[in-house]
N, C-alpha and C positions, 0 to 999 in steps of 0.2 A: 458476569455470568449471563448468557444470552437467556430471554424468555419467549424467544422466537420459535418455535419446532423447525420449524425450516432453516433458519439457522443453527441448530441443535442435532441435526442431520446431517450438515455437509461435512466432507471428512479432514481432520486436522493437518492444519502445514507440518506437522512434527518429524522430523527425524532421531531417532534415539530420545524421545522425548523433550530436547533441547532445541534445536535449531530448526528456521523454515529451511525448504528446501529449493531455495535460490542456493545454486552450485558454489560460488564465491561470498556467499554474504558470512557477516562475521558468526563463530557462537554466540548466543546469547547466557552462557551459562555463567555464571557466578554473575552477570551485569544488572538482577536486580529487578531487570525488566521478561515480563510473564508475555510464553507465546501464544496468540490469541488466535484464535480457529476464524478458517473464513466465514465472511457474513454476505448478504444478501440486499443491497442496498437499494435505494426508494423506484430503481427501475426494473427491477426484477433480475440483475446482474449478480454472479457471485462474485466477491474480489477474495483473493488472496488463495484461491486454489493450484494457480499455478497455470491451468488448464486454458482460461480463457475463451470459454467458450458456451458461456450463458446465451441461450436461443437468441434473447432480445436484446446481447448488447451490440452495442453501435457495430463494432469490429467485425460482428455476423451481419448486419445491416449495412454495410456502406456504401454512399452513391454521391452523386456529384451534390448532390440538393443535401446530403449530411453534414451540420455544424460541427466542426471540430471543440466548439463551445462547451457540446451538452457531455464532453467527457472530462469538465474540467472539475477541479473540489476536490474535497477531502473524504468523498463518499467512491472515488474511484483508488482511495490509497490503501494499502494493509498496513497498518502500522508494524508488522513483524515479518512479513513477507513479499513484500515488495524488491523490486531492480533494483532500487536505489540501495538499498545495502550494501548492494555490489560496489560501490564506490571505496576508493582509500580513503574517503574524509571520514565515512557514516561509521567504517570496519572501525577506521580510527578513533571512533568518539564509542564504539560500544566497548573496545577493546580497556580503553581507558576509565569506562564506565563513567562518561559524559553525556549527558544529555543534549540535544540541540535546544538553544533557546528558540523558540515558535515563535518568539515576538520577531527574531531577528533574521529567522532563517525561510519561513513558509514560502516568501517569495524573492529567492536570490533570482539575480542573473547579474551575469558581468560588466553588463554596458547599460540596462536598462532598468531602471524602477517598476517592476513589473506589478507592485500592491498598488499603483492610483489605478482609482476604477477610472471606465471609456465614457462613463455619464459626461 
């Protein structure tokens, strides 16, 4: 439960009270997992509205001199309505009512280890 007001304001990903409304993502009904209203993250962005169009995020801002860096993290993800739903794997693991392990998954790629840091 958010104790933000400003998070407590912005209006629910819900559809039929079950599912975001990303057009392909799986239901979330009977999986267990609670859909969680967008939130408003440490740069004044909302995620998970669908909308995209927070004044000050990057994506209204963008110029040659913009890091593709400062959109990187777990503060730019919805946990329930995000693209990535749209995936066979994600449909497939809510469908089955599997979780991803986070240990194993936060940072796949096919050819690269993408979790060592560039230090």
């Amino acid at each position: 439960m958010s104790t933000n007001k400003k998070n407590d304001q912005l209006k629910s990903p819900m559809i039929d009270g079950t599912m975001p409304h990303q057009i392909s993502s799986p239901s979330f009904k009977g999986s267990g997992m609670e859909i969680e209203p967008p939130f408003v993250n440490k740069h004044g962005v909302v995620i998970g509205d669908s909308f995209y169009d927070s004044p000050n995020s990057p994506l209204n801002n963008w110029s040659k001199e913009t890091d593709p860096a400062i959109m990187a993290g777990d503060e730019w993800v919805h946990p329930t309505n995000d693209i990535g739903w749209n995936t066979a794997e994600n449909i497939e693991l809510v469908e089955e009512n599997k979780m991803p392990d986070s240990n194993k998954t936060t940072f796949m790629h096919p050819t690269l280890d993408v979790s060592k840091g560039t230090d």
